[in-house]
C-alpha positions in Angstrom: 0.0 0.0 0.0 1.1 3.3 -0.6 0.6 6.1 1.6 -1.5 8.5 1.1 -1.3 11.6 3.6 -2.1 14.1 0.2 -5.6 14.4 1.9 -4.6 15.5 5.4 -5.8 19.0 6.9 -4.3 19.3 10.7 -4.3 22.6 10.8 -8.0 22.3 9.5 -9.2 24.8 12.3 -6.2 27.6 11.7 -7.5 27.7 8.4 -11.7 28.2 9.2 -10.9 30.4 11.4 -8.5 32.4 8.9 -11.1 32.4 6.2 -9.4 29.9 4.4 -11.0 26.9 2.9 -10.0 23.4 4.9 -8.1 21.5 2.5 -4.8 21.2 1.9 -2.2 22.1 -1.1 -3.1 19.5 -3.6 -1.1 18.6 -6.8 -3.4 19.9 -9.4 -3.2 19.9 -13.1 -4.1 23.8 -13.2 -5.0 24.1 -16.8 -8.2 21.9 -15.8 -8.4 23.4 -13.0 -9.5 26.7 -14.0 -11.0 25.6 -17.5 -13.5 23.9 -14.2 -13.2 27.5 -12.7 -14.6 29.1 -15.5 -17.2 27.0 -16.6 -18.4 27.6 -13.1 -18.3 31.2 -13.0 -20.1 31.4 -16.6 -22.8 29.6 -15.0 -26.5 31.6 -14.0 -27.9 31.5 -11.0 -31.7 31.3 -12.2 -33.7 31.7 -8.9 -31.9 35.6 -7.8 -33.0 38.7 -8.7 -31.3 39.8 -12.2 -30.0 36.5 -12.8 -26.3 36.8 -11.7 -23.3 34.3 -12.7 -21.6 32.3 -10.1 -18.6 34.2 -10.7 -20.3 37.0 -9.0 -22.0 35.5 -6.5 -20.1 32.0 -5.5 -17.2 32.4 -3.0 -13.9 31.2 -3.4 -14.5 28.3 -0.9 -17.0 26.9 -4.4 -13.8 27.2 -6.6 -12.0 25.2 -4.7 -13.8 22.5 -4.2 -14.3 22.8 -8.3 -11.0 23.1 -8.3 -10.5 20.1 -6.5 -12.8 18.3 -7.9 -12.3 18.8 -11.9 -8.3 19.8 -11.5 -7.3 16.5 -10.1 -7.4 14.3 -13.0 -3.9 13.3 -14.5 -4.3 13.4 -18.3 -1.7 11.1 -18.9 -2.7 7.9 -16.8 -6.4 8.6 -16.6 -6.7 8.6 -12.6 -8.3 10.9 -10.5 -6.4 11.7 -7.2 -9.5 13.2 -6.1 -12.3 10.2 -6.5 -14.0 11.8 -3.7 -15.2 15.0 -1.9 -17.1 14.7 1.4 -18.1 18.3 1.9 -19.8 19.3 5.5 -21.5 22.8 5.1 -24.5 24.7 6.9 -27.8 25.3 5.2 -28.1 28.7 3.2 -25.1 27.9 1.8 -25.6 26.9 -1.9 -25.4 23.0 -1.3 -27.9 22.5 -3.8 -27.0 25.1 -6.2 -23.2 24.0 -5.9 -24.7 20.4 -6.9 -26.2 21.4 -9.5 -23.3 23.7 -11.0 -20.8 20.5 -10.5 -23.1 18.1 -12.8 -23.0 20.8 -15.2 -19.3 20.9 -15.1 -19.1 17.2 -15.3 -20.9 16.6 -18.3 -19.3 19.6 -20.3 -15.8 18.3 -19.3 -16.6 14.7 -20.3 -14.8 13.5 -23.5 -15.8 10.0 -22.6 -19.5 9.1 -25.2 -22.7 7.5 -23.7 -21.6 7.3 -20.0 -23.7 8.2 -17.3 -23.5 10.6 -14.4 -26.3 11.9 -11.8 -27.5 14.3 -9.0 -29.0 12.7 -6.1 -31.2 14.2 -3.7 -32.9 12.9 -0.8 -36.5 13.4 -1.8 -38.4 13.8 -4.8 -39.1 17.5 -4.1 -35.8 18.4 -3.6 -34.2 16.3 -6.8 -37.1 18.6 -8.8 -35.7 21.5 -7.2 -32.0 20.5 -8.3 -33.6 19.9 -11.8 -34.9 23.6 -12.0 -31.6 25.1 -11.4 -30.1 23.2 -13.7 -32.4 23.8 -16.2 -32.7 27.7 -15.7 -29.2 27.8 -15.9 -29.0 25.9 -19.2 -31.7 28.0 -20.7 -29.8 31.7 -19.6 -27.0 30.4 -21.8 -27.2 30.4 -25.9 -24.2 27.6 -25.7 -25.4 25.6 -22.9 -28.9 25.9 -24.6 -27.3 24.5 -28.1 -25.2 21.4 -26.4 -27.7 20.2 -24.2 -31.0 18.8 -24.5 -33.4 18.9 -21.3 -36.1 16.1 -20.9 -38.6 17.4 -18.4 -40.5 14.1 -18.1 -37.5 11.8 -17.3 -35.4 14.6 -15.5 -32.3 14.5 -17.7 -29.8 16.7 -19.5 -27.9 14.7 -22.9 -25.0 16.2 -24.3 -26.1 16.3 -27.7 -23.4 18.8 -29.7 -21.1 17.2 -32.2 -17.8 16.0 -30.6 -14.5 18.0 -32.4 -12.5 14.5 -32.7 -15.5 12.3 -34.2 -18.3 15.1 -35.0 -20.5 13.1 -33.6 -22.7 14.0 -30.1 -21.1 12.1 -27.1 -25.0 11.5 -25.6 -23.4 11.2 -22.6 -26.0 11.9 -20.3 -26.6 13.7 -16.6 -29.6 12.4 -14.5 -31.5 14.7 -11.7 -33.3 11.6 -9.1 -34.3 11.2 -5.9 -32.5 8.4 -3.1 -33.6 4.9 -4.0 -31.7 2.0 -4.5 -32.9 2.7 -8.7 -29.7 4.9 -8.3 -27.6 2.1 -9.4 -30.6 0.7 -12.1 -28.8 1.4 -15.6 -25.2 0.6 -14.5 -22.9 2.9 -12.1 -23.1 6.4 -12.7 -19.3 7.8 -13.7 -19.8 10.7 -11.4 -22.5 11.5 -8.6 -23.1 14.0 -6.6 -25.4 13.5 -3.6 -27.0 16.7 -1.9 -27.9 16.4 1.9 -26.3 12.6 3.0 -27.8 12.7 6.2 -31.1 12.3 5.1 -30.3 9.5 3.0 -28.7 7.6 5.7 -32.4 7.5 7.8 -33.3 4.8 4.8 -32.8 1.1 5.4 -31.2 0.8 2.2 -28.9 3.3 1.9 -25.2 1.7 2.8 -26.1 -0.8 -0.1 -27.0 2.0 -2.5 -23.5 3.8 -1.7 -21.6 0.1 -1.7 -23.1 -0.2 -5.0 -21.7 2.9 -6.2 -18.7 2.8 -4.8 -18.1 -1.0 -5.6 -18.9 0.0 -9.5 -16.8 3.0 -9.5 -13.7 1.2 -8.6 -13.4 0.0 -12.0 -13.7 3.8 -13.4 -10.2 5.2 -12.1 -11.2 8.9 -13.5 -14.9 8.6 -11.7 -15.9 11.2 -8.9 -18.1 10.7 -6.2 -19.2 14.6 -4.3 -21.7 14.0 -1.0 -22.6 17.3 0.2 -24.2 17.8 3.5 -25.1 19.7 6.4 -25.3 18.1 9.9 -28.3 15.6 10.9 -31.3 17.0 13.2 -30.8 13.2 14.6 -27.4 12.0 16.0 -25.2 11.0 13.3 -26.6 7.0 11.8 -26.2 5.0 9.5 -23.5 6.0 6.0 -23.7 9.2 7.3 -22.0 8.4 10.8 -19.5 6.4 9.3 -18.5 9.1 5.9 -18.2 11.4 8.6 -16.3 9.7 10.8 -14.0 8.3 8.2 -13.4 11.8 6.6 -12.6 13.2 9.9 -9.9 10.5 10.3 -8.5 11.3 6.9 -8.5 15.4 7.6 -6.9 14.4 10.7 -4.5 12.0 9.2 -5.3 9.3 11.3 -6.1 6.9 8.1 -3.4 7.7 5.0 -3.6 4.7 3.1 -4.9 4.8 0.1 -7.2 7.3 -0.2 -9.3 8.3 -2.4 -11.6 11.1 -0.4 -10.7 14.6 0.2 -12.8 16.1 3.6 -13.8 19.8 3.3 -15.9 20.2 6.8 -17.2 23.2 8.4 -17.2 22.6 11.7 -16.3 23.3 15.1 -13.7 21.1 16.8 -15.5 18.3 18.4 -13.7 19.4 21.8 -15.2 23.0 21.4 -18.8 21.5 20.4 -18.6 19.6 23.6 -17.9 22.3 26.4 -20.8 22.9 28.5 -19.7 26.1 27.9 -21.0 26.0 24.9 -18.7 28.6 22.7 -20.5 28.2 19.7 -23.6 30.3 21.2 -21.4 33.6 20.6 -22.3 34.8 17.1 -18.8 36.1 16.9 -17.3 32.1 16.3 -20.5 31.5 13.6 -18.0 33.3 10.3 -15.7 30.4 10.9 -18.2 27.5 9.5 -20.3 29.6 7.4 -18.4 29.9 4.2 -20.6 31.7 1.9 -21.1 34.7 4.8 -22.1 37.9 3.6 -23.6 36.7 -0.2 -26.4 33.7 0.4 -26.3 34.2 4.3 -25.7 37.0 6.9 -25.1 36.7 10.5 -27.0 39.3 11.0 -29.9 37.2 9.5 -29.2 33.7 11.8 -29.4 36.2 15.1 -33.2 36.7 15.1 -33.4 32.6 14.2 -31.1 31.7 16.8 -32.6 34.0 19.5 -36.4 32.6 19.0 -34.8 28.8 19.0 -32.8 29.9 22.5 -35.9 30.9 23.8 -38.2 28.3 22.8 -36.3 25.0 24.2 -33.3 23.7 24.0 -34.5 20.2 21.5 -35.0 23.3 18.8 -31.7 24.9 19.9 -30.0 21.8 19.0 -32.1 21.2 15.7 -31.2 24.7 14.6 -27.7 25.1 15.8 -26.8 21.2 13.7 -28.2 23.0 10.6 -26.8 26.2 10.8 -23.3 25.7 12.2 -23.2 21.9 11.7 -23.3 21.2 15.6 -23.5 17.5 15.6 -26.5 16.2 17.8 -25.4 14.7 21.1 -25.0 14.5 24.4 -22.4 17.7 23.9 -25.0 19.7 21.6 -28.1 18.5 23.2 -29.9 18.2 26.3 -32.0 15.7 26.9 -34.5 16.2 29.2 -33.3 13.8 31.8 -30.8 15.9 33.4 -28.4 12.4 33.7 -27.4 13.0 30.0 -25.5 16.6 30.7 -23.4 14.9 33.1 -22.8 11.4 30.6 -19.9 12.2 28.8 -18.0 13.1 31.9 -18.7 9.8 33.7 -16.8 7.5 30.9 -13.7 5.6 32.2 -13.3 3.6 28.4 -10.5 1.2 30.0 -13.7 -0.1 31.9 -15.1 -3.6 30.5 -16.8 -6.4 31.7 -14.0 -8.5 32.8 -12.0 -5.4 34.2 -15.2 -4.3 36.5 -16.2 -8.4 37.9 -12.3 -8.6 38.7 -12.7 -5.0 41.0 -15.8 -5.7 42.1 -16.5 -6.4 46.0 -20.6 -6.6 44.8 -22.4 -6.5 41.7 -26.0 -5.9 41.3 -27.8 -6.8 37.8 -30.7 -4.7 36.3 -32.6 -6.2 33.2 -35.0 -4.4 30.9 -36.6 -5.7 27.9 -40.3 -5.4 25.8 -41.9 -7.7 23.2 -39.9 -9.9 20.1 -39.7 -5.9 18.4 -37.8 -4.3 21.0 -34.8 -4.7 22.6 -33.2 -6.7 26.0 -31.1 -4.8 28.3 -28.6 -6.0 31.0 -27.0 -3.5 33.2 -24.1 -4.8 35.5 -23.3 -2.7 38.1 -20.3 -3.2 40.5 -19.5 -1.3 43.7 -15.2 -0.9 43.4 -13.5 -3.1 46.3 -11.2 -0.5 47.1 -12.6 3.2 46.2 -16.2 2.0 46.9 -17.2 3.8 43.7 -20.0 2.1 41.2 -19.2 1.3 37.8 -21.4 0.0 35.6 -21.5 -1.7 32.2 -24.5 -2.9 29.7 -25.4 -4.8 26.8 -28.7 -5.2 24.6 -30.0 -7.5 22.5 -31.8 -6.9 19.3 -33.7 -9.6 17.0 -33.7 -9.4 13.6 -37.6 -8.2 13.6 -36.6 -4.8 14.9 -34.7 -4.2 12.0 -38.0 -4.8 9.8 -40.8 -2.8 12.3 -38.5 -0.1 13.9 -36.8 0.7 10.3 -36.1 4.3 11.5 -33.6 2.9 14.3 -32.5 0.4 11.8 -29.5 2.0 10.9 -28.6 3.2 14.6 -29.1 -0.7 15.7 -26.7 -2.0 13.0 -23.7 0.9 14.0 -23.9 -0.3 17.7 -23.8 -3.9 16.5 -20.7 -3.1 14.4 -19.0 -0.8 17.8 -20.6 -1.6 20.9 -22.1 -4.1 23.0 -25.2 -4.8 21.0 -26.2 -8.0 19.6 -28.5 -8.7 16.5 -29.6 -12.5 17.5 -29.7 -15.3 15.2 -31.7 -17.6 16.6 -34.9 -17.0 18.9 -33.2 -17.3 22.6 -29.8 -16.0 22.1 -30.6 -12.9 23.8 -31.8 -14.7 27.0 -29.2 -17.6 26.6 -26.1 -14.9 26.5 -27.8 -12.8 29.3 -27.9 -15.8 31.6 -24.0 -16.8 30.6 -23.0 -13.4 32.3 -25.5 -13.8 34.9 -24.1 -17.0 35.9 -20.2 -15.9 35.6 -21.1 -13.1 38.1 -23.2 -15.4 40.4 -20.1 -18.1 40.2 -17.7 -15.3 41.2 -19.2 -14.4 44.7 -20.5 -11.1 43.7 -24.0 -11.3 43.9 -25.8 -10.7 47.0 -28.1 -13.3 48.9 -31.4 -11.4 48.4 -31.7 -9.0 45.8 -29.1 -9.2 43.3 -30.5 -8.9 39.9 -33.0 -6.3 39.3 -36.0 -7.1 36.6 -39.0 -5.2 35.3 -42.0 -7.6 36.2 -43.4 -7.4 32.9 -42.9 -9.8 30.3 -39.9 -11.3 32.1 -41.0 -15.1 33.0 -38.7 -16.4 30.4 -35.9 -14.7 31.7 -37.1 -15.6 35.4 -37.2 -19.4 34.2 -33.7 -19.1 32.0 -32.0 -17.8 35.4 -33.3 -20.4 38.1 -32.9 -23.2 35.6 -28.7 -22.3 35.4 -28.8 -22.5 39.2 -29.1 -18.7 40.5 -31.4 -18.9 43.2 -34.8 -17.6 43.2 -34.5 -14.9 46.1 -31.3 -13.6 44.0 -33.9 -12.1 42.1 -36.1 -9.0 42.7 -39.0 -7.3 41.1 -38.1 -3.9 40.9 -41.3 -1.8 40.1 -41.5 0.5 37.6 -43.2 4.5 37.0 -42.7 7.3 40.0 -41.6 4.3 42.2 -38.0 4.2 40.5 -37.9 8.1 41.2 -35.2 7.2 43.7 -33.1 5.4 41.6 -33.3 8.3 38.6 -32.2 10.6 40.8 -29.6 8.9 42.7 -27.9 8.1 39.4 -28.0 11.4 38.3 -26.5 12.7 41.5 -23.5 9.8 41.7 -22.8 11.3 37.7 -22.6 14.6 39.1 -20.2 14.1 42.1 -18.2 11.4 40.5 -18.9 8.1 42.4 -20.5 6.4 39.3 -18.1 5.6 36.2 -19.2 4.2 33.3 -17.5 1.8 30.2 -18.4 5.2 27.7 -20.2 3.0 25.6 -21.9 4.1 22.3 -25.0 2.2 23.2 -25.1 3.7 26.6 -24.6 6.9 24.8 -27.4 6.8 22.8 -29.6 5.5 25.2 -29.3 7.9 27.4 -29.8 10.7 24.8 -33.0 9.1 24.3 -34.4 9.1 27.8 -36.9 12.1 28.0 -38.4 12.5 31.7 -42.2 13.1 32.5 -43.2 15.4 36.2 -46.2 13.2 38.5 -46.2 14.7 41.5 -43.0 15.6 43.1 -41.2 12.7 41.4 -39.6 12.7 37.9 -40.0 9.4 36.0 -38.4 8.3 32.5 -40.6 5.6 30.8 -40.3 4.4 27.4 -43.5 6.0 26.6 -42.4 9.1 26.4 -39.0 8.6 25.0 -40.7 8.0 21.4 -38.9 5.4 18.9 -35.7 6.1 20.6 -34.9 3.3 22.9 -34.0 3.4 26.6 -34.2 -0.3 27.9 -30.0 -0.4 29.0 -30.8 2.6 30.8 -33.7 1.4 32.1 -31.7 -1.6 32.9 -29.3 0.2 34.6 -31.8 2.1 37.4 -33.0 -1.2 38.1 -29.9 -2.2 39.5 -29.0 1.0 40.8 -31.9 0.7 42.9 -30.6 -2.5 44.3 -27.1 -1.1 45.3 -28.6 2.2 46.8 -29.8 -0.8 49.6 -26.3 -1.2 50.1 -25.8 -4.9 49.6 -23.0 -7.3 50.4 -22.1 -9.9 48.3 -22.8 -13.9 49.3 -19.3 -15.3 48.3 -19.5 -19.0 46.3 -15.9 -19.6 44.6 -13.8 -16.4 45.4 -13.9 -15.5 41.5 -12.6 -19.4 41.3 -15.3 -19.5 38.7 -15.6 -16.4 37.3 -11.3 -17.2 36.3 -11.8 -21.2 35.0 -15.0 -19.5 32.5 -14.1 -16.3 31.6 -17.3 -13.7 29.9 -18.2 -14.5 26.6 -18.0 -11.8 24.7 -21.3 -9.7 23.7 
């Protein structure tokens, strides 16, 4: 493998914050650079007043990403050092025009006849939208309106003028469609652009669509992929967690092997977007991730927006600060309502595991949580540290395959936390109950549960679990009904207060993570309750798991010693 460190940006910040675009000094061949340039600056924009050019309009931030884009190509060999752009940008800041004006570019600088490219967008509304500008900007321009011929009914733009070498028209042809997986119908596409990736990646069948692609375009060394995006109103899922993820690493030159992707994100630095001091409220820091400032958008414009969303709640602070200045959705740019989720991130000890936690453990208290065949099965673990007497807690779930059909909207979520975390997507009917009892038993065979009241369970729907436990030998007074609603008040609270002084650490586990950014809180009475009714699609159950069995060890138990972790060392956990 050869390495690849072209597409590194560390001093990525330095350069938002300058004005500069966040890319590096690429190797370019200039003369296509800026015959790309000027094609773009030629080009109208159709829906503003007087019908100005991009060359008056567009920023300089646009060139170079046409730059990049168009200007990497190596004449002599064919290959495209640039097979990929993952640009990050706010809304209001030509994303769908700049999609638009690069399939334009593409199909006038194609010398290649009867290829294929298109311009995705998520919905059909906003693929029509796409089509207009395109099509207003071919009919404001007597050469653009000779080349090309624009079919309204099936959305596409053919390349119909003579070529110089053959004299004959190319017919290669650009197609304006919305996200399905009929992308790929007709062969791959030698270049795509995709406009606003994050919607895309809510639908079940969107990493296929983009393997497709990407699988088909390795064949095609001159082909060019372009996703272009703002931030999700939803914490990143799906392609969309892992392109940005992976284009992050790239920027940051964490991965340099053969890349193909160059990462143009305007962002703040996830360290900044995570303060609880949250910076990125001053409208002073906005000009750094807002690249087209002062032509399509004004800060003096997002103030009144951003005011009204401050003051309404801070779910719509979150929504409008992830769209505006690409604050990613979390437990750093959102609050849940349970007041537990501020305090999450700061609890995470990530050397913490399973193994580490029974081995440190002079008690451990079990909570289990789980719904019908289309939800999920949680198992909290919850050990009180021999020597520092701090908790520490760690949790799994269990997902079958059924969830992935009726809950298609946490789909994408489920099959991330498979692929990270402690989340398992069963195979066969009782594997969640069947693994959940293994751990069960390697705690009970260690000497760390207690004589009465050791493992926590919701009384509904649990009699299978109930018969899976006393059937491996834990006895049935080790297990405790722990009731639901206001009653677990106690235990909401205490967790949130043993967050906030420091006595409860957590494994920092992406499931966890997202479970507790789903947990939204209801008032009855002078207690606060989380249920999974009011938490929506999002699921809780680990979380809910884990109260369970924080309300056990709030009774302070002591464990009832079998084997002195004799047991727990001849079987070690299986791994979830």
């Amino acid at each position: 493998m050869s390495d690849h460190s072209w597409a590194a940006c560390p001093d990525w910040w330095e350069k938002l914050q300058a004005g500069a675009t966040p890319i590096p000094a690429l190797k370019l061949d200039e003369a296509l650079a800026e015959v790309a340039v000027a094609l773009f600056d030629k080009l109208v924009v159709p829906d503003i007043d007087g019908q100005p050019t991009m060359g008056e309009v567009a920023g300089e931030w646009a060139r170079d990403v046409v730059r990049a884009a168009f200007g990497s190509l190596d004449r002599s060999t064919g290959i495209r050092l640039v097979g990929e752009i993952f640009l990050l940008v706010p809304k209001k800041n030509t994303k769908t025009t700049l999609a638009a004006c690069l399939g334009l570019i593409a199909l006038q600088m194609n010398t290649t006849p009867n290829i294929r490219g298109v311009v995705v967008g998520p919905t059909q509304k906003v693929a029509l939208t796409c089509f207009g500008q395109m099509k207003g900007m071919i009919e404001a321009d007597d050469w653009l309106r000779k080349r090309f011929k624009v079919d309204d009914n099936k959305n596409t733009i053919t390349d119909i003028y003579p070529d110089q070498k053959t004299g004959r028209p190319l017919k290669a042809v650009l197609e304006v469609v919305s996200f399905s997986p009929a992308v790929t119908t007709g062969g791959i596409p030698a270049f795509a652009f995709f406009d606003e990736v994050h919607l895309m990646a809510e639908r079940h069948f969107a990493s296929r669509v983009f393997g497709q692609i990407r699988g088909g375009m390795i064949t095609n060394a001159a082909s060019l992929l372009v996703m272009i995006t703002t931030q999700s109103e939803l914490p990143p899922q799906g392609i969309f967690k892992s392109e940005l993820e992976y284009a992050r690493k790239v920027r940051d030159g964490e991965i340099t092997q053969d890349v193909r992707l160059l990462p143009i994100l305007y962002e703040f630095p996830q360290k900044m977007q995570a303060l609880e001091t949250q910076p990125w409220k001053d409208p002073k820091t906005w000009v750094a991730v807002l690249p087209n400032l002062g032509r399509s958008i004004t800060i003096e414009r997002l103030v009144p927006e951003f005011r009204k969303a401050v003051e309404t709640d801070d779910a719509e602070l979150a929504r409008w600060a992830s769209q505006h200045l690409n604050i990613e959705i979390g437990l750093g740019a959102h609050t849940s309502n349970w007041i537990g989720a501020t305090l999450w991130k700061g609890a995470a000890d990530p050397a913490l595991s399973l193994e580490s936690l029974i081995l440190s453990s002079e008690v451990v208290c079990l909570g289990v949580d789980g719904g019908g065949m289309d939800d999920l099965l949680g198992l909290a673990v919850l050990g009180r540290h021999k020597e520092t007497k701090r908790w520490q807690l760690w949790c799994a779930a269990w997902a079958h395959k059924i969830v992935l059909t009726r809950r298609k909207s946490i789909a994408e979520i489920l099959r991330d936390l498979e692929r990270e975390d402690a989340l398992t997507i069963c195979e066969h009917p009782t594997q969640d109950i069947d693994e959940l009892v293994a751990i069960a038993v390697q705690v009970h065979a260690a000497g760390l549960l207690p004589e009465r009241g050791g493992i926590g369970l919701d009384p509904e729907g649990v009699a299978a679990i109930v018969d899976a436990l006393e059937l491996a030998g834990i006895p049935s007074d080790t297990l405790a009904s722990v009731t639901q609603g206001y009653k677990l008040n106690g235990a909401v609270k205490g967790t949130e207060r043993k967050l906030f002084n420091g006595s409860l650490r957590h494994g920092g586990q992406p499931l966890m993570s997202w479970a507790v950014g789903n947990a939204k809180t209801e008032t009855r009475g002078n207690a606060v309750i989380v249920t999974k009714a009011v938490s929506g699609t999002g699921k809780i159950d680990p979380l809910m798991a884990a109260f369970d069995a924080v309300y056990l060890m709030s009774l302070n138990p002591v464990a009832a010693p079998r084997h002195d972790l004799a047991g727990f060392l001849a079987n070690p956990v299986m791994a979830v």
